[in-house]
C-alpha positions as CSV (number, residue, x, y, z in Angstrom):
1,X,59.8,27.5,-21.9
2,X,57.1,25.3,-23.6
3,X,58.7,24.7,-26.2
4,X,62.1,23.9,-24.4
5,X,60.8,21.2,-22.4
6,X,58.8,19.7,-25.2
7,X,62.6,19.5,-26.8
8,X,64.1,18.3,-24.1
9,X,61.7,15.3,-23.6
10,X,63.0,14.1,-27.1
11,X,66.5,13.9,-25.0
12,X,66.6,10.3,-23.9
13,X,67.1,7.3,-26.0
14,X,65.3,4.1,-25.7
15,X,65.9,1.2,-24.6
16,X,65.9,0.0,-28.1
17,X,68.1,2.8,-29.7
18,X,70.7,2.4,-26.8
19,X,71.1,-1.1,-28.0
20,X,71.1,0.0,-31.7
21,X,73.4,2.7,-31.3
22,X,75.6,3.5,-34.7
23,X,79.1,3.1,-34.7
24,X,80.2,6.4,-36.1
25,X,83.1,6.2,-38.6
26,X,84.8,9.1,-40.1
27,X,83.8,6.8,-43.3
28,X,80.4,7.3,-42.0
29,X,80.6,11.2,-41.7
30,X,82.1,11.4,-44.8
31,X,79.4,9.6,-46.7
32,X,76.8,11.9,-44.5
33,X,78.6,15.0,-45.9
34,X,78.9,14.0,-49.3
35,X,74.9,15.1,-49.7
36,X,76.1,17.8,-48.7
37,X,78.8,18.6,-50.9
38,X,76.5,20.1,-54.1
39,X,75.4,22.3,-52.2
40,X,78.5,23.7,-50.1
41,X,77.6,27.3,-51.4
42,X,74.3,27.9,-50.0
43,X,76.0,25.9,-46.7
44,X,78.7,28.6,-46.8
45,X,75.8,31.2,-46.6
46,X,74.3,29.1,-43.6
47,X,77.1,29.3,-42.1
48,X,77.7,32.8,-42.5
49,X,73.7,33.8,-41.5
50,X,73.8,31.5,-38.2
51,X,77.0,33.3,-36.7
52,X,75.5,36.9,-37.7
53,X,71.9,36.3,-36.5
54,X,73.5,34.5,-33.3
55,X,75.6,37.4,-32.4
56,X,73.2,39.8,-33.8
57,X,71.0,38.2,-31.0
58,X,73.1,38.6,-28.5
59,X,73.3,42.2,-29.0
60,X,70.0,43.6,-27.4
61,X,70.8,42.1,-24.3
62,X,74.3,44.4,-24.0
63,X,71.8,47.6,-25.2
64,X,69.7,46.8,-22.7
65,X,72.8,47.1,-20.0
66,X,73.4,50.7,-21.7
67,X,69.8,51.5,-21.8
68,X,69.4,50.6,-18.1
69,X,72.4,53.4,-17.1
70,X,70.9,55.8,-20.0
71,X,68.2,55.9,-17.3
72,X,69.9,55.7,-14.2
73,X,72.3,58.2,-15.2
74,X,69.8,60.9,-16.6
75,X,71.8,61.0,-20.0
76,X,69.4,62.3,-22.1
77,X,66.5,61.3,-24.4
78,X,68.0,61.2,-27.4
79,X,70.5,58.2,-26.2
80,X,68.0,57.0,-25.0
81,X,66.1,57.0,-28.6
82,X,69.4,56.1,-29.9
83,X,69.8,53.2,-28.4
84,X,66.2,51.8,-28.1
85,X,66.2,52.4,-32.2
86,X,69.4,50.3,-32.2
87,X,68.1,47.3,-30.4
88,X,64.9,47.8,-32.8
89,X,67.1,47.8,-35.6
90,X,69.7,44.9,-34.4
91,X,66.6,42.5,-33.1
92,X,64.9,43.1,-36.8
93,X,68.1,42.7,-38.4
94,X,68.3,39.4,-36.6
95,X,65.1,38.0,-37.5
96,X,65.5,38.7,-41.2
97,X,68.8,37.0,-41.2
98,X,67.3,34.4,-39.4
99,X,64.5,33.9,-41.9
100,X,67.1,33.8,-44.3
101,X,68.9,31.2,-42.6
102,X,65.5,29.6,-42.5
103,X,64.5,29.1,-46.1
104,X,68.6,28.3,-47.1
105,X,68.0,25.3,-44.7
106,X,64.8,24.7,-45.7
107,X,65.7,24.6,-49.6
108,X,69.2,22.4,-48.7
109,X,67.0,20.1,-47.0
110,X,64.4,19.2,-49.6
111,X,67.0,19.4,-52.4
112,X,69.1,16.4,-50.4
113,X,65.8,14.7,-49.7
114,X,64.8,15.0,-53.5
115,X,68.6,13.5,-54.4
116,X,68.2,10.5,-51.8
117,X,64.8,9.6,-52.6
118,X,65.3,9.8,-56.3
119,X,68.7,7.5,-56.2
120,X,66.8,5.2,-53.2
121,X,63.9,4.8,-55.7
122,X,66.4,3.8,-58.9
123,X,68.2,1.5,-56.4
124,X,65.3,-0.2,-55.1
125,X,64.0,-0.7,-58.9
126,X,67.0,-2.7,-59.9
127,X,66.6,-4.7,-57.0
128,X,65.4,-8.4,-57.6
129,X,62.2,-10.0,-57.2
130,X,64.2,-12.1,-53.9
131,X,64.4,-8.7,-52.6
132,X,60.9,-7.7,-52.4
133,X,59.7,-11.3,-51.1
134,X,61.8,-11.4,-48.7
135,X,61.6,-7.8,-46.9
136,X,58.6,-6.9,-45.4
137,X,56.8,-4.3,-47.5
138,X,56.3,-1.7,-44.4
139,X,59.9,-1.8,-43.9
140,X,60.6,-0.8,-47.2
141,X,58.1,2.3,-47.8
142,X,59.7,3.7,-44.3
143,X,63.1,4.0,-45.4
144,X,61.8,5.3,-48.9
145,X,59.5,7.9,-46.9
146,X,60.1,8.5,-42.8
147,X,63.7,7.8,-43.0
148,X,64.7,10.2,-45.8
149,X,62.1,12.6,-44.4
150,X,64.2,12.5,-41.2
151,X,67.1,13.9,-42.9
152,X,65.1,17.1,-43.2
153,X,65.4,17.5,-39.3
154,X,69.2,16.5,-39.0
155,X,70.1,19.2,-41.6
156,X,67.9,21.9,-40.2
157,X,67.8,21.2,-36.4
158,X,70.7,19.1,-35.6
159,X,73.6,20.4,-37.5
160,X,72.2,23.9,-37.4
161,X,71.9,23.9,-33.4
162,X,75.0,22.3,-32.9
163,X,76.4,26.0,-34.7
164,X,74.2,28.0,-33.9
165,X,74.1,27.1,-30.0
166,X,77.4,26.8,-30.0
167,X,78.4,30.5,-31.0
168,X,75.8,31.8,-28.9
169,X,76.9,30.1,-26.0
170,X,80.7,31.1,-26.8
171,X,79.8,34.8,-27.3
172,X,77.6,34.8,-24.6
173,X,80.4,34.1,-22.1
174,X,82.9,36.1,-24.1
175,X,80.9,38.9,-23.3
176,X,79.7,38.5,-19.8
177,X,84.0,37.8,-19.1
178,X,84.5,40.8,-20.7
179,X,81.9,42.6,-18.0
180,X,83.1,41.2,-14.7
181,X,85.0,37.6,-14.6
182,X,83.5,37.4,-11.1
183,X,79.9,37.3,-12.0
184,X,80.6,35.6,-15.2
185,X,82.0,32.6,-13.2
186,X,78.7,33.1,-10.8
187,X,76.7,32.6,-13.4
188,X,78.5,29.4,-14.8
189,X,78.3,27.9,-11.4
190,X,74.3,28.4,-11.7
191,X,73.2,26.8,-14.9
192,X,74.1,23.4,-13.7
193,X,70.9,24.4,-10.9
194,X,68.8,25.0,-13.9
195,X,70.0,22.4,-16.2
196,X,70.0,19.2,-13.4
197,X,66.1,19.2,-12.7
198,X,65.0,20.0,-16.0
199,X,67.1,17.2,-17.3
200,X,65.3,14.7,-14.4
201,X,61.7,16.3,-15.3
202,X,62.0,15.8,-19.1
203,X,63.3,12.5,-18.4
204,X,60.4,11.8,-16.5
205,X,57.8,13.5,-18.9
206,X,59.8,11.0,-21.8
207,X,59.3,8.0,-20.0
208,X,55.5,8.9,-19.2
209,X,54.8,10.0,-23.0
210,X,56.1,6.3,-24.2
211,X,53.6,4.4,-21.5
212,X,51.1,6.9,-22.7
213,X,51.3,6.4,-26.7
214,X,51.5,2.7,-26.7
215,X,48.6,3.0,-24.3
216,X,47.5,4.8,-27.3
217,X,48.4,2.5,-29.8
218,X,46.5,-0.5,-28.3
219,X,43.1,1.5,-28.0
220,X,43.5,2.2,-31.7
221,X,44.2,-1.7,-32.5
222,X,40.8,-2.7,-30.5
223,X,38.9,0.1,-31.9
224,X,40.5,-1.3,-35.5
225,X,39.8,-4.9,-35.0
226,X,36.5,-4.7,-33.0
227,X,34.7,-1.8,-35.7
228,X,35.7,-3.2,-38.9
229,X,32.9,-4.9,-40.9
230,X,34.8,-8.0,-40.3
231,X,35.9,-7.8,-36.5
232,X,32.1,-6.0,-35.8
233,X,30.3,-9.3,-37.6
234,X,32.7,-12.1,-35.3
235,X,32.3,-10.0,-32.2
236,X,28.1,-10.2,-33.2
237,X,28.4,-13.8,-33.9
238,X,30.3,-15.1,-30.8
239,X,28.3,-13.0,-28.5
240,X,31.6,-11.0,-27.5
241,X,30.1,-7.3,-26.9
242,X,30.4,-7.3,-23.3
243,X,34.2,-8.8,-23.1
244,X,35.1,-6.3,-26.4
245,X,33.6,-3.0,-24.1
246,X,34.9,-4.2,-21.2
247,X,38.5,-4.9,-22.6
248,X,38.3,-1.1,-24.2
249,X,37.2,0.0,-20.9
250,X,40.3,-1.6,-19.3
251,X,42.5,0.0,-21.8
252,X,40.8,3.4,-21.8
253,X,41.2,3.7,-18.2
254,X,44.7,2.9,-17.9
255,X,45.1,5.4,-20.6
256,X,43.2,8.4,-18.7
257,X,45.7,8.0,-15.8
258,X,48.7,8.1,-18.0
259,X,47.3,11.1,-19.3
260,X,46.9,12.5,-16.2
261,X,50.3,11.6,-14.8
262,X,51.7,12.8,-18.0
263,X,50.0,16.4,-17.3
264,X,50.9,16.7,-14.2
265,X,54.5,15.8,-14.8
266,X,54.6,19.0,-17.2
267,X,53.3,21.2,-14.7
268,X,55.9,20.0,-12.2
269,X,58.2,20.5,-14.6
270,X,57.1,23.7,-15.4
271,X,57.1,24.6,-11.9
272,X,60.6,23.3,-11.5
273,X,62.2,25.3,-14.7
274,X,60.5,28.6,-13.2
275,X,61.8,28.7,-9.7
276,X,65.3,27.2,-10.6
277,X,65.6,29.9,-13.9
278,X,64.6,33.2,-11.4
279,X,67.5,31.3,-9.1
280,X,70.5,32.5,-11.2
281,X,69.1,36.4,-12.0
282,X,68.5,36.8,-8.0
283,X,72.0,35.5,-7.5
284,X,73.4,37.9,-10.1
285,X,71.2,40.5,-8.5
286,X,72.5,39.8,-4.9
287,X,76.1,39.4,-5.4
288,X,76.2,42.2,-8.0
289,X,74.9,44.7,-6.0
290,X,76.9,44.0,-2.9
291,X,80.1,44.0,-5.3
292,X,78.6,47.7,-6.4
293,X,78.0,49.0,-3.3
294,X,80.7,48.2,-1.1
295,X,83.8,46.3,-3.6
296,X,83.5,47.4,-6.9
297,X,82.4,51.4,-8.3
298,X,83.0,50.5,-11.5
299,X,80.1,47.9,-12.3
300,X,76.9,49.8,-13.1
301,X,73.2,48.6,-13.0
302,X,72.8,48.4,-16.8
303,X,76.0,45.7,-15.8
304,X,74.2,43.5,-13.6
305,X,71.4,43.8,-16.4
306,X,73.2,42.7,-19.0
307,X,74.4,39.8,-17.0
308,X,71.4,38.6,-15.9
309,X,70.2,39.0,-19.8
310,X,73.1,36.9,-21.0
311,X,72.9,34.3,-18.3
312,X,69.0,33.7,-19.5
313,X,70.1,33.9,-23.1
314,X,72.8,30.7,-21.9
315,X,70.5,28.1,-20.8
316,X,68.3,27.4,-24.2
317,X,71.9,26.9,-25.8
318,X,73.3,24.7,-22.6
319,X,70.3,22.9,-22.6
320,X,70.1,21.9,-26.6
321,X,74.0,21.1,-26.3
322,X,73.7,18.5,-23.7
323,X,70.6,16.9,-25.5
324,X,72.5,17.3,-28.9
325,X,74.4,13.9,-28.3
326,X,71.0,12.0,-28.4
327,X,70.0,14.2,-31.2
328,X,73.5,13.1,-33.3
329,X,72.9,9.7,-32.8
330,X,69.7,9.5,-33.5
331,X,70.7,11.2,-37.2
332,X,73.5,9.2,-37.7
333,X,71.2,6.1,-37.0
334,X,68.9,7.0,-39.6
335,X,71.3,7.9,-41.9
336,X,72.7,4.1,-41.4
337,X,69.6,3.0,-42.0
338,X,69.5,4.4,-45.4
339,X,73.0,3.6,-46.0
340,X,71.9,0.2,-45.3
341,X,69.7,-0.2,-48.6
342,X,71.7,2.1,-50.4
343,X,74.4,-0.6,-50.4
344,X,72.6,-3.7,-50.9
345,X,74.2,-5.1,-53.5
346,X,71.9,-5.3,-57.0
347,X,71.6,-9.2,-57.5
348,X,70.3,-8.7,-61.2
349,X,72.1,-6.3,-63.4
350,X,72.8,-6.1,-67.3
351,X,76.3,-7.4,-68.7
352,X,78.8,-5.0,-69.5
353,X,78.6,-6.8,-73.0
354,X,74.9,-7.3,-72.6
355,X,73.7,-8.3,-76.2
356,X,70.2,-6.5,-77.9
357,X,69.0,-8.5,-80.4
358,X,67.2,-7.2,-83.4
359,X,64.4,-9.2,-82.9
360,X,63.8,-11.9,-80.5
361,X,61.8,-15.5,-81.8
362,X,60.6,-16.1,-78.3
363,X,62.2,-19.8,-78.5
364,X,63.1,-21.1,-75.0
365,X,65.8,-23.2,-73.9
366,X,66.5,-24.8,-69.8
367,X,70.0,-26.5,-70.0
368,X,70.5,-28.5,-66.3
369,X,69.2,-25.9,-64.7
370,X,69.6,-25.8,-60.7
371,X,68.1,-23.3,-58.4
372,X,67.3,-21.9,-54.8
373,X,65.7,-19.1,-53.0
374,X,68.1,-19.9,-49.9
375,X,71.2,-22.3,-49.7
376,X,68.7,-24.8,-47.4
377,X,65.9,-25.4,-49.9
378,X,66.7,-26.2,-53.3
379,X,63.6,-25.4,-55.8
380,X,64.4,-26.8,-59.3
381,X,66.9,-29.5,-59.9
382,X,68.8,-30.4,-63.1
383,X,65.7,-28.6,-65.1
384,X,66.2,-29.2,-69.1
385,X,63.5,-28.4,-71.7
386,X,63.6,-26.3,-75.0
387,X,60.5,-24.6,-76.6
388,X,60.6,-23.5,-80.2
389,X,59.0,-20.6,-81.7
390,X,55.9,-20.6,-82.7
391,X,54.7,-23.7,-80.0
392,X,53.7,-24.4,-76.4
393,X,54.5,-25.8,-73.6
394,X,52.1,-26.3,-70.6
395,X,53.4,-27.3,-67.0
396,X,51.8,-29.1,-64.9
397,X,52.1,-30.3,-61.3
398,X,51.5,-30.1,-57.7
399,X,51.5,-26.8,-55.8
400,X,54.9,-26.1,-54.9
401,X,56.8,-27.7,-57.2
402,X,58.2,-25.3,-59.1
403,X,56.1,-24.5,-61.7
404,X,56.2,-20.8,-61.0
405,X,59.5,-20.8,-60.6
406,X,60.5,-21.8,-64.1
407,X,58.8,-18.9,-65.6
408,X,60.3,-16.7,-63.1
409,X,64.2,-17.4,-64.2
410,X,63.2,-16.4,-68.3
411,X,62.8,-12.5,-68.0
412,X,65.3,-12.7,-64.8
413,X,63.4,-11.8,-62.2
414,X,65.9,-14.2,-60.4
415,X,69.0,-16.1,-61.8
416,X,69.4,-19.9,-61.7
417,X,72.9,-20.4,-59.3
418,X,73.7,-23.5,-61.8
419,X,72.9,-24.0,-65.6
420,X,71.7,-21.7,-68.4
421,X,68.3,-20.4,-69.4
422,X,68.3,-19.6,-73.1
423,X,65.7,-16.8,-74.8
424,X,66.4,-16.3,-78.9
425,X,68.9,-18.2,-78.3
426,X,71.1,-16.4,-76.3
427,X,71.7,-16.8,-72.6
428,X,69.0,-14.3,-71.1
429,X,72.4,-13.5,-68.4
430,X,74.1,-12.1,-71.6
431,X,71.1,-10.2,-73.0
432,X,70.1,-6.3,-72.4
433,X,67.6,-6.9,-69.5
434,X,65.4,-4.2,-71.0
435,X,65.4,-6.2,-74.2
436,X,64.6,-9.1,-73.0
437,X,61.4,-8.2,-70.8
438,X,60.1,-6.3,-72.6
439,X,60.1,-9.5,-75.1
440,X,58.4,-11.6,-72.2
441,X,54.7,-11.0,-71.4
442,X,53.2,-12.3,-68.3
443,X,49.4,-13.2,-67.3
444,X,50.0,-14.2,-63.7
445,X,47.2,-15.1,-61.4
446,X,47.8,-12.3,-58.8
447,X,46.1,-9.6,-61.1
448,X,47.5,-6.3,-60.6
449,X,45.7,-2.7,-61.9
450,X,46.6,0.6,-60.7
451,X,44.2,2.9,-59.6
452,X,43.0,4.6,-62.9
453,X,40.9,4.1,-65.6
454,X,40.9,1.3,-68.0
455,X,42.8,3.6,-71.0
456,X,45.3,4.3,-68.4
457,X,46.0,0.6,-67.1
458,X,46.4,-0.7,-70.3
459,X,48.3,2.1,-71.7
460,X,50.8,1.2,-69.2
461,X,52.0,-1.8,-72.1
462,X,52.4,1.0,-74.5
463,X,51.8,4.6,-74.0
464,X,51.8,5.1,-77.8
465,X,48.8,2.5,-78.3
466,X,45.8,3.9,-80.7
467,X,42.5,4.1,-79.8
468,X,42.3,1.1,-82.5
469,X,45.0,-1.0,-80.9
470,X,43.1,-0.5,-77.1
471,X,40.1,-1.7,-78.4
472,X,41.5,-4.8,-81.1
473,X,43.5,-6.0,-77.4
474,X,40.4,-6.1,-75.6
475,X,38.4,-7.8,-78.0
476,X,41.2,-10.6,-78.3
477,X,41.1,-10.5,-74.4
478,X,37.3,-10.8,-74.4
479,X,36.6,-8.0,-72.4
480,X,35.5,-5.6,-74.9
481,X,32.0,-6.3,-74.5
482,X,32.6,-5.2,-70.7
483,X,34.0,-2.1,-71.8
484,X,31.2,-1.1,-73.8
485,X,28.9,-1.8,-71.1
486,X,30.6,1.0,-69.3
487,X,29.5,4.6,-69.5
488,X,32.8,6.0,-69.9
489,X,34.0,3.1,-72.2
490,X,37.9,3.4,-71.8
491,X,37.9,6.0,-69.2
492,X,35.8,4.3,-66.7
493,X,37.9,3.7,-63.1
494,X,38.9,0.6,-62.3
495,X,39.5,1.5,-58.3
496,X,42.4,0.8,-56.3
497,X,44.0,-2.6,-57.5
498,X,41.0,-3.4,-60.1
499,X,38.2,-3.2,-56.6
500,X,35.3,-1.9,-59.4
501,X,36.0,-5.4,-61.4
502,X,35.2,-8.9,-60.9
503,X,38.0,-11.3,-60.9
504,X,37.5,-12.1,-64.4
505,X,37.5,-8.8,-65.6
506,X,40.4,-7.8,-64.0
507,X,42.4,-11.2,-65.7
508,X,41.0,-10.5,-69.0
509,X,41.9,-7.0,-69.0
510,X,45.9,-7.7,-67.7
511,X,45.5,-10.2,-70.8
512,X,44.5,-7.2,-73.2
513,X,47.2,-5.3,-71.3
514,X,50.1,-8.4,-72.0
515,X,48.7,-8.4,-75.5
516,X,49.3,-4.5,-76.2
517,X,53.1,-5.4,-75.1
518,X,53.5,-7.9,-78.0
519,X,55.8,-9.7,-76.6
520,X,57.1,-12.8,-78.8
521,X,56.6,-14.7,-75.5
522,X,54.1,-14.9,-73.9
523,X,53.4,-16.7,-70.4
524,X,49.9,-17.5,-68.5
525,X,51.0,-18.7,-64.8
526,X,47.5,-19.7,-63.7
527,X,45.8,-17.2,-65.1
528,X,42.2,-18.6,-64.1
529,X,43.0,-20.6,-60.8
530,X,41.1,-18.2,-58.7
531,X,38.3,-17.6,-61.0
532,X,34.5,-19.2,-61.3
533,X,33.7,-21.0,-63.6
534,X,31.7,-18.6,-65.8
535,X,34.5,-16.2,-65.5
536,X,37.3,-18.9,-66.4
537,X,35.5,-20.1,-69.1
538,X,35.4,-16.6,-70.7
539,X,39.0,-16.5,-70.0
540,X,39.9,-19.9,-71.9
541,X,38.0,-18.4,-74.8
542,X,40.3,-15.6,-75.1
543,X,43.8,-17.8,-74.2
544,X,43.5,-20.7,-76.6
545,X,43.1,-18.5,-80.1
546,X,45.9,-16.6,-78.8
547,X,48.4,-19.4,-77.8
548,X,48.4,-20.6,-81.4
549,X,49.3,-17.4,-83.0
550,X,52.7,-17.1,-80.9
551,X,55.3,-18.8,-78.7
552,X,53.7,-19.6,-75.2
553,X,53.7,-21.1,-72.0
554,X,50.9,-22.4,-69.9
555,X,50.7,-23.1,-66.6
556,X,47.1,-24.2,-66.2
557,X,45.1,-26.5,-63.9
558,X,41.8,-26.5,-67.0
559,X,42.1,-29.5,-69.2
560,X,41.2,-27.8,-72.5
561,X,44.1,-25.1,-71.9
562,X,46.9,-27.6,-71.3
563,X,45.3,-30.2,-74.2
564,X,46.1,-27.2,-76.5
565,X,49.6,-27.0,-76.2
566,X,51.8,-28.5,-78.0
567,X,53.8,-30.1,-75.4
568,X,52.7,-30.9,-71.9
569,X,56.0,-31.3,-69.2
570,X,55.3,-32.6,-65.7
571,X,57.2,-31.3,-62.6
572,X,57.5,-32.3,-59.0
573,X,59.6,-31.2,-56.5
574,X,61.2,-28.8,-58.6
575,X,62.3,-31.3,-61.5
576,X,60.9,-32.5,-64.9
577,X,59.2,-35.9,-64.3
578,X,57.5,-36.5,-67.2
579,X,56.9,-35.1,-70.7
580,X,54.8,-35.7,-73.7
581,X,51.2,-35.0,-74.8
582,X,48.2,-35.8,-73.4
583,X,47.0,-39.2,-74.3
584,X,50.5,-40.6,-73.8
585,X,51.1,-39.1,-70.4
586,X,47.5,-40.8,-69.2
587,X,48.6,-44.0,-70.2
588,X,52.2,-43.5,-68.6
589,X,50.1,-44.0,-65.1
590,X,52.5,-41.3,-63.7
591,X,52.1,-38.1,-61.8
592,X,50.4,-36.6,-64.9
593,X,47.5,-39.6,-64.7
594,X,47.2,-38.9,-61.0
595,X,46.5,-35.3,-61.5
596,X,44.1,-35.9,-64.3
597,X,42.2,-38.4,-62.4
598,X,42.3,-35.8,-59.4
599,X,42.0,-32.6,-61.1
600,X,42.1,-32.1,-64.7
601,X,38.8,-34.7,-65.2
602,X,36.9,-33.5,-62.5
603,X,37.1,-30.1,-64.4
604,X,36.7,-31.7,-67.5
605,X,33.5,-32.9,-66.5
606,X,32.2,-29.1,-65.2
């Protein structure tokens, strides 16, 4: 019974589902049963095990009846034996099917699962970078993980009790009709007694569980806030200890009585579900035996027996068929919340014709080149520059004006909406996306190592790298020195997202990592913007060899970096203000004079 109240708590919607609630399509269905279609065989076989083991089940309770007059009747021990070895064999018979029908569901389940989250992953991977900016990064690991999980339970609860529930409750009456129409209809009349409390106690147990766990929830976000090194140092500096316990103790309390409520509501419950379930047997009992005894001589004890048996057989089934609506929308909720990334369009895709060069030069061409994130905010405006192989550019500018962007629109991690961005020559639209990034290499200032070791990470450039290639890369990079200092060289752990390294080291080693890549591009967005000085300057010592032995592209807020290019263009608010080199733009008296006076000199005189 336990178990049947904790199921029926889980029978009422929310607030917030109610308002959410799918519109189910037979376009909808259709796409739902599609996952299923691979594997209609072993669904078949489901199908097939759920009817036997549900009629199987039903069995015992009509040997029972037959038993019962076995004994009233004095007809022997060995029917007796007969029949108690039958309802042995049927009940085991039963179970094994049902374990059958188990693993088949099981093994459907995680097969669809696997399918789902192995096309959701692809899909997501071709998504474009506006696409991961612009979601919240929770939302997308839930429908990758919780959401696709949740199938699991659809295929092997919901669809599976819907069947299986549904033949037992059909046979169940079948057979207590076939008995005595008079009882059966007795018995009918009862479960609403059983089902119309237990329905207002789960409801209630529902309702308290909700208050309880977001009771719950905001214990865990003081305890979170207030014990972290962080939230434990401001509480200790603003003299907050007595207002943090007291504020827990609040919370706490409130929590205890929830609890209590919530217990007490279950043993109600309990309480409720026992007296109104012994209702319907005593009923049977009472109007079975005066239809016996003074109406009918053909109904027998083991009769009444088997009615009573089916009737309690009944409510599980009537019960999980009048939550199963809540259930079925719940699944076809989450599976429209799959559906719902599954068809986002894919912004950036290759060309049916896309082109894949032989070799690319790394030359760079912007031809009055517009674009925006949204249709409110326009970033770059009429941008136009060309960079040949072999040189460099540097860009320069405020924050926010674009500079960031630019860079962004060569290996098309967005597309422009007006205009043409060149690479090799070619328009980077009509060029084999693989091709083409893995012609770009990028140095951005948000660092980024997985958590492995320092083989691994770079490695990731190019799995086929030599032992001689790892270690010529970091000594370009000038972090080999670093690596050596390590005792596992190589193979020492950088910790999640580089934690083991300084800033420095982390930059240096994604430049060893870029450099494995050999791209014949190759891009620094502010590679040393968030670095000290010390670290910076080891930086600059590895960038400004490189930058002269192939095509790059600077953006760089250090003096010596952008004085080393061969070109230096000026943007704000998102368009091409000035352009030249160094001495000229200084004398201009422009934006790029402001900035040095500003910036550039001050860091020139560090």
């Amino acid at each position: 019974m336990q178990r049947m109240g904790g199921h029926m708590s889980r029978g009422f919607m929310t607030e917030e589902e109610k308002a959410n609630r799918p519109k189910v399509t037979g376009a909808l269905l259709k796409r739902v049963f599609s996952y299923l279609k691979p594997y209609w065989k072993q669904f078949v076989l489901i199908l097939c095990a759920i009817a036997a083991s549900s009629l199987l089940a039903l069995y015992p309770s009509v040997l029972t009846g037959r038993i019962v007059d076995a004994l009233a009747e004095r007809k022997g021990v060995a029917l007796l034996v007969k029949l108690i070895l039958l309802s042995l064999g049927v009940t085991l018979g039963s179970n094994l099917i049902g374990v059958g029908q188990n693993y088949l569901n099981s093994w459907i389940a995680q097969h669809i699962t696997f399918d789902m989250r192995n096309k959701m992953y692809a899909h997501l991977q071709q998504m474009s970078q506006r696409f991961f900016t612009t979601n919240n990064q929770g939302d997308i690991i839930t429908r990758m993980t919780s959401d696709i999980s949740g199938v699991q339970s659809v295929i092997t609860n919901t669809f599976t009790s819907i069947l299986s529930n549904s033949i037992t409750l059909i046979a169940a009456l079948a057979v207590m009709y076939q008995r005595n129409w008079m009882l059966a209809t007795l018995g009918v009349l009862v479960i609403p007694l059983f089902v119309i409390p237990s329905r207002h106690a789960g409801k209630t147990r529902w309702t308290l569980t909700r208050e309880s766990q977001a009771c719950n929830d905001e214990v865990n976000g003081i305890l979170n806030e207030t014990l972290s090194v962080s939230g434990q140092m401001l509480v200790k500096l603003f003299g907050k200890e007595k207002y943090e316990y007291e504020r827990y103790k609040s919370v706490n309390q409130r929590m205890i009585r929830l609890n209590i409520k919530e217990s007490m509501a279950g043993r109600w419950f309990f309480m409720v579900i026992s007296t109104f379930s012994s209702i319907g047997p005593m009923l049977l009992y009472l109007v079975g035996g005066i239809l016996m005894m003074n109406y009918d001589q053909n109904i027998t004890v083991g009769d009444i027996t088997v009615m009573v048996a089916l009737l309690g057989r009944m409510y599980g089934p009537v019960n999980s068929l009048l939550n199963i609506q809540v259930e079925w929308i719940r699944s076809m909720a989450l599976f429209t919340r799959i559906f719902e990334y599954f068809d986002l369009p894919v912004e950036i895709q290759n060309a049916p014709d896309a082109v894949t060069p032989a070799s690319a030069d790394g030359s760079v061409e912007f031809s009055h080149v517009n674009f925006s994130y949204d249709p409110e905010r326009q970033i770059l405006h009429d941008v136009s520059f060309r960079l040949d192989a072999g040189r460099s550019i540097a860009i320069v500018g405020p924050s926010g004006s674009g500079k960031s962007t630019i860079i962004n629109l060569i290996p098309r991690l967005y597309d422009c909406q007006q205009g043409t961005v060149y690479y090799g020559g070619t328009d980077v639209k009509k060029l084999d996306l693989s091709f083409l990034r893995k012609s770009v290499g990028i140095v951005s200032q948000e660092t980024y190592l997985f958590n492995g070791t320092i083989r691994e990470n770079l490695l990731y450039a190019r799995p086929d790298a030599t032992e001689e290639e790892l270690i010529a890369a970091c000594k370009k990079a000038n972090i080999y020195d670093f690596v050596l200092k390590q005792e596992q060289g190589l193979d020492a752990m950088v910790g999640n997202r580089g934690l083991k390294l300084s800033g420095g080291e982390k930059q240096r080693l994604s430049i060893a990592r870029v450099l494995l890549k050999n791209p014949a591009l190759l891009i620094f967005d502010e590679a040393t913007s968030a670095l000290d000085s010390i670290s910076e300057s080891r930086i600059q010592e590895a960038i400004e060899p490189i930058i002269k032995e192939r095509t790059s592209i600077l953006i760089a807020h250090r003096l010596s970096t952008i004085m080393a290019a061969d070109e230096i263009l000026v943007v704000k608010d998102g368009a091409i203000v000035e352009r030249g080199v160094h001495a000229d733009l200084v004398k201009a008296g422009g934006v790029y004079s402001e900035l040095y006076e500003t910036q550039f000199k001050k860091a020139l005189s560090k």
